[in-house]
N, C-alpha and C positions, 0 to 999 in steps of 0.2 A: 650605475655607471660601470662599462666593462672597458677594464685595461686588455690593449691590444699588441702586439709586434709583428710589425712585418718586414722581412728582409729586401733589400732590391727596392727601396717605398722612394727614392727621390723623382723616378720619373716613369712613365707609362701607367700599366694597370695598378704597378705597386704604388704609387702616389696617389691615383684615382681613390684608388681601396682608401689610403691611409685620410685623404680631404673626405671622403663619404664617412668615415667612421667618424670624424671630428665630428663635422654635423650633426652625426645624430646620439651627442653627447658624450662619445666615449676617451678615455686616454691614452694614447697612440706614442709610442715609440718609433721613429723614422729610421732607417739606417741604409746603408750604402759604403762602395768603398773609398767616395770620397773623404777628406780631413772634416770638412765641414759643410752646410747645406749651403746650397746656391741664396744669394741675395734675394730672387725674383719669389724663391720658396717662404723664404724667413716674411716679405712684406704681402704674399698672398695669404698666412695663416699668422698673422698680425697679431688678428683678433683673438686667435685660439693658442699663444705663445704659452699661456699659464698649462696647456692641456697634451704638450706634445714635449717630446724630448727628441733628440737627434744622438747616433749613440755609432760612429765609424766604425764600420763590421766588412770582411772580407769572408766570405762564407766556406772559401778554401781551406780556414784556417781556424780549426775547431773553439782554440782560448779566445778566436775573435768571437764566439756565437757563444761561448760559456761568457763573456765580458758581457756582449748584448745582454743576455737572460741574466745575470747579474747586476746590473746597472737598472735593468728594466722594474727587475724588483724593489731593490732598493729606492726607485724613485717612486713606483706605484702602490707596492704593498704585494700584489701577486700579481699574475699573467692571469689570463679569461682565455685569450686566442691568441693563436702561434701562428705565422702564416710565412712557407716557404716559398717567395716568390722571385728571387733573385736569379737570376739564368743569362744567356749569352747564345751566341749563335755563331756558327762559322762562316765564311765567305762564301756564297752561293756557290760550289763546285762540285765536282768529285770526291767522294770520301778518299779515294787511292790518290787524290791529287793536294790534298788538304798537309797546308806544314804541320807538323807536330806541334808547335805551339797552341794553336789553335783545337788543333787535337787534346791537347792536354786539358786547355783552360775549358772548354765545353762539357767534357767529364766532370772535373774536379767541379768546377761551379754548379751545374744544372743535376749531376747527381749523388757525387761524393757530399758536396757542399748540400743539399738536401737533406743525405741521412744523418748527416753530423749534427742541422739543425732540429731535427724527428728527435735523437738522441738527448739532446743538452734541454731541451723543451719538452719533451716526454719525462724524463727524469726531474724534473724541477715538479711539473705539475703531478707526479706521482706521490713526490712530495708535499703537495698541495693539496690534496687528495681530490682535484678537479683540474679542469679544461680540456681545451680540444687544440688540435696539430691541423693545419691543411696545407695541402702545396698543391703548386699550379698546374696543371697539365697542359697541355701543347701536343701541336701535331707530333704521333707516332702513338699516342696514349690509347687511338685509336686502334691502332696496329693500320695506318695508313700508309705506303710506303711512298714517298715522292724524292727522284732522283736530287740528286747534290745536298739533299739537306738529311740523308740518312744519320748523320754525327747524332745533330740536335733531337731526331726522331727518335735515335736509339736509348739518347737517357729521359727522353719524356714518358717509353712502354717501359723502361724500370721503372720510372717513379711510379706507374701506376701500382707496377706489380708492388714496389714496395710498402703502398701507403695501403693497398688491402691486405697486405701481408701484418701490416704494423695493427690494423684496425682489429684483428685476430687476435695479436697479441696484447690489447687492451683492454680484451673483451670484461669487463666486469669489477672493471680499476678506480670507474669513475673521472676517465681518460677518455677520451673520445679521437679516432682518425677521421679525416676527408678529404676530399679532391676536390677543385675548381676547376671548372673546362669551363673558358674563357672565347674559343671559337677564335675567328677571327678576327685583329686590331690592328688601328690605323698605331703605331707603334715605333719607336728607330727599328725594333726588329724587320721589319719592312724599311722605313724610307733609308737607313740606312746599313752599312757594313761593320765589322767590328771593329775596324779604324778609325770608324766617323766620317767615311767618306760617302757618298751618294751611291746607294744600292741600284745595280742597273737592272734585277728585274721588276724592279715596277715602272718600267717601260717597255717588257712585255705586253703583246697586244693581249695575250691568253689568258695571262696571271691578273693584268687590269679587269678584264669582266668577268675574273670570277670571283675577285677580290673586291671590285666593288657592288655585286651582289649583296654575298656575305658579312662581308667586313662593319666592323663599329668603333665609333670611338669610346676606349678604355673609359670614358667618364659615364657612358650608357651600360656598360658592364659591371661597373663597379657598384651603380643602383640596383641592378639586381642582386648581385652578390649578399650586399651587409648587413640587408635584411633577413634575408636567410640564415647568413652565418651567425646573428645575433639571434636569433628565435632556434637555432638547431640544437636539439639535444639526442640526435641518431649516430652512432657510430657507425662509423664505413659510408657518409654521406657523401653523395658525387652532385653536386649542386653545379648543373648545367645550365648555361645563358644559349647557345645556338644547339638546339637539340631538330633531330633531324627531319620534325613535322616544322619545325622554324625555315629548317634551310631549303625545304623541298617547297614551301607557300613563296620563299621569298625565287625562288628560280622562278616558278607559276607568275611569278606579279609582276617580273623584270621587264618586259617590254613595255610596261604603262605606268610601273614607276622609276625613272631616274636617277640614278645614284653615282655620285662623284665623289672617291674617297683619296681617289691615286688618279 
């Protein structure tokens, strides 16, 4: 039975990940920067209450992710897998148009908030003299560039750099780094903003078919994922769900198969 944490786990992929690993027996750590989990969370994993903990974490904020990995231990005995998945997005616009606010919390979250967890979970498990770190990649990891959303892009190609940079520096630790490329998810990062308002580009005509091509729901991504991530013993692993013999079969099949995601 392998103890888990994931950051960012009350809802999308990081929920997915954390109900997949339940399943398939393991003990999971929830966290988020809400006080406590939603109702609808607590009576969906009912049955697996004895197997999970919920632990308020702001990833911004290093003693909240030294607290997570602290709590997590004490309640599990040790960590197995560290999973950076907590991130944010800016308002579909212009970078030069983008408030500071915004500017700030998308850094600080999706890369500062990153290394800080690589940091407090590297160091714990070096202490442990085992496990593995991964964080999630997103557009930019590719070095893709797509207008108005360069913010988000810019700290998803550091996370890359970082986490092959980190997997370097583990080399022989009995640590292990990797990456998740996730592709595209039916997600709030899509249906909506980061005020919780309704995202107006998925009523683009363009972004609709190409998104729903591509696109998955986070609970199909998530079955690929934990399998993997439970059986991996490679450092520097990039465990890809839309790799691009995927995305080039699913463009070839579009006009005969139909897909409504947005």
């Amino acid at each position: 039975m392998k103890n888990i944490v994931i950051t960012g786990s009350t809802k999308g992929i990081g929920f997915a990940m954390a109900n997949e690993f339940l399943h398939a027996g393991c003990q999971v750590t929830l966290s988020g920067r809400r006080a406590n989990l939603d109702q609808e969370i607590v009576d969906l994993l009912h049955d697996m209450k004895d197997r999970y903990i919920y632990v308020p974490c702001d990833v911004r904020r290093k003693e909240d992710l030294q607290r997570l990995w602290d709590l997590s231990v004490e309640k599990w005995g040790e960590i197995d897998i560290w999973i950076n998945n907590a991130g944010v997005n800016t308002p579909h616009a212009f970078a030069l148009e983008t408030e500071d606010t915004y500017t700030r919390d998308v850094i600080d979250t999706n890369l500062t908030g990153m290394i800080y967890g690589c940091q407090v979970a590297s160091n714990g498990m070096l202490s442990q003299g085992k496990g593995a770190v991964y964080s999630m990649e997103g557009l930019g990891s590719n070095r893709m560039i797509q207008p108005k959303t360069i913010l988000y892009g810019t700290t998803k190609s550091a996370l890359t750099y970082f986490m092959r940079g980190l997997s370097m520096e583990l080399k022989g630790t009995g640590v292990i780094a990797g990456r998740l490329s996730p592709g595209m998810m039916l997600t709030d990062f899509i249906t909506k903003t980061p005020d919780g308002q309704e995202a107006t580009i998925r009523h683009d005509p363009r972004f609709r078919k190409i998104f729903n091509i591509l696109a998955d729901h986070p609970e199909t991504v998530a079955k690929f994922f934990i399998p993997r991530m439970l059986a991996n013993t490679k450092n520097d692993a990039h465990i890809v769900w839309l790799t691009q013999t995927k995305a080039a079969m699913r463009f070839i099949a579009s006009p005969l198969r139909r897909r409504k995601l947005v």
